[in-house]
C-alpha distance (Angstrom), angle and dihedral (degrees) to the residues before:
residue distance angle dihedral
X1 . . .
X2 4.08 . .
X3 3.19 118.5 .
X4 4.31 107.9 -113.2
X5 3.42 131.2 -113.6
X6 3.55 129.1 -122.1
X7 4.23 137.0 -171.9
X8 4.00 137.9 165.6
X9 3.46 112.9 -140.1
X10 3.96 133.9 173.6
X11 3.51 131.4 -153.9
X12 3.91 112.9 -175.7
X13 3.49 99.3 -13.3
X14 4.31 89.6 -54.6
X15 3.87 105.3 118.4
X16 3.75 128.4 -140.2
X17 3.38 144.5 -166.6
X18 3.95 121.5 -156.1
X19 4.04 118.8 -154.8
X20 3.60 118.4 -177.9
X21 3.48 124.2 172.2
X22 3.85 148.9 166.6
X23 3.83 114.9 -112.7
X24 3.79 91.2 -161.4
X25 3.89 144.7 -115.5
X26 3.67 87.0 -58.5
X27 3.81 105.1 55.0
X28 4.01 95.8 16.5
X29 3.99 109.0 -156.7
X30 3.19 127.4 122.4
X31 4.33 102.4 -135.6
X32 3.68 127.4 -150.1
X33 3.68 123.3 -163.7
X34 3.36 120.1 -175.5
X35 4.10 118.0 -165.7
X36 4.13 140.2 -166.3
X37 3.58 117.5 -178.6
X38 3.78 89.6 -3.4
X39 3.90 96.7 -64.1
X40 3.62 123.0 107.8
X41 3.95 112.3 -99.1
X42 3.97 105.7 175.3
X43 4.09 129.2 -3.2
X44 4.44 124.7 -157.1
X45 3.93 103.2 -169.2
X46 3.79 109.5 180.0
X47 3.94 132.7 -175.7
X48 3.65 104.8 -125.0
X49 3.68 88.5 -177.5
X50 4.00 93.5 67.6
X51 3.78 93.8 35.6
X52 4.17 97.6 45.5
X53 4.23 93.8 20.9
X54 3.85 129.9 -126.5
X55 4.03 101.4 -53.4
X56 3.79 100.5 41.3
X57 3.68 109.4 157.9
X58 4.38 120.4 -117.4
X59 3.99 78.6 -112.7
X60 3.39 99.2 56.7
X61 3.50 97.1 41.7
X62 3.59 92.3 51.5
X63 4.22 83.4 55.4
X64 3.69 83.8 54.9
X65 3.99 90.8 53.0
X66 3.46 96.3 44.7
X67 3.99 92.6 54.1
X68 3.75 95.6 50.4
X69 3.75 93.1 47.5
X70 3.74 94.0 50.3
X71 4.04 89.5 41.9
X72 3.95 87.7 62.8
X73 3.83 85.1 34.1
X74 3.76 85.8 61.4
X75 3.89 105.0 39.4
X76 3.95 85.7 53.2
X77 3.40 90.4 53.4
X78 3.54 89.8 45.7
X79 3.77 91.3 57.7
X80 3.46 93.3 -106.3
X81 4.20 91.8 112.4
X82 4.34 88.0 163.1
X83 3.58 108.7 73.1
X84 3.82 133.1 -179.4
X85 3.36 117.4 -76.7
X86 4.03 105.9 -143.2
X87 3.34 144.9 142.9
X88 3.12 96.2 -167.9
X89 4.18 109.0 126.1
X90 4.09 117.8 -107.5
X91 3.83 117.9 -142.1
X92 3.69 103.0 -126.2
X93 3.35 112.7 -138.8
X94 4.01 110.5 -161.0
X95 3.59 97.8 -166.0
X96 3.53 99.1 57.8
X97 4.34 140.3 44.9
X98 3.42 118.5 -90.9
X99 3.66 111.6 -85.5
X100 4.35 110.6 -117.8
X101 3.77 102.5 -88.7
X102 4.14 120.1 -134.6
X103 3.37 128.2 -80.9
X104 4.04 98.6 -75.0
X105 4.19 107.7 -118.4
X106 3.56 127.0 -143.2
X107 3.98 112.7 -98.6
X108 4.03 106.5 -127.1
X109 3.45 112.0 -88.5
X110 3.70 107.4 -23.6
X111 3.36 122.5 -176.6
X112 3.33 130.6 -127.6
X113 4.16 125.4 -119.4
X114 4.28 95.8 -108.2
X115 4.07 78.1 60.3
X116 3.88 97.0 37.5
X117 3.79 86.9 56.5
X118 3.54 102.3 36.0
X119 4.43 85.7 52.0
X120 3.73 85.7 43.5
X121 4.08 96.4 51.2
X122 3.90 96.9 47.7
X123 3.95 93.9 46.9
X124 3.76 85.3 56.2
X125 3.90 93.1 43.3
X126 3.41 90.6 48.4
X127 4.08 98.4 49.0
X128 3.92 88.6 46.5
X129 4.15 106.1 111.1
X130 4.00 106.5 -126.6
């Protein structure tokens, strides 16, 4: 697995922090998380697998990562901080920059980490033998 990438960036005094990261060889996207205030404001999962094929190479796939975080990078900075939330796969295009990505959407009711944790620490509570 490749390591992930992450970036704070603000756009009119709003702070953000970017995650990308590979899901690995097994489940092949390439996620994006985008955050404010620690909950989860806008998501870009891609299939690297369709977009690079079968036998892409850790180097190329890191290429692909490092486009599609500095895509949502850019449409942030843009003022454009909701992005679209596909999976559909990107051509990459290694000759030329990275073409401005959507306006990112808001993924249905996400949840944000105090609730992640809190969900996460009952279920394992609740499956420990007494």
């Amino acid at each position: 697995m490749i390591p992930g990438l992450n970036s704070n960036v603000s756009h009119d005094g709003v702070e953000y922090h970017v995650q990308t990261e590979d899901l690995g060889r097994q489940n092949p996207f390439v996620l994006t998380l985008v955050f404010r205030a620690g909950a989860i404001t806008a998501r870009e999962k891609v299939n690297y697998r369709d977009a690079l094929g079968e036998g892409a190479s850790e180097s190329r796939i890191k290429h692909f990562m490092n486009q599609q975080h500095h895509r949502v990078i850019q449409s942030l900075q843009a003022g454009q901080p909701q992005a679209d939330a596909t999976s559909q796969p990107k051509e990459e295009a290694p000759a030329s920059p990275p073409s401005p990505a959507s306006p990112l959407a808001p993924p249905p009711a996400e949840k944000n980490l105090d609730q992640l944790i809190t969900e996460y620490l009952r279920r394992r509570s609740a499956s420990k033998p007494r």
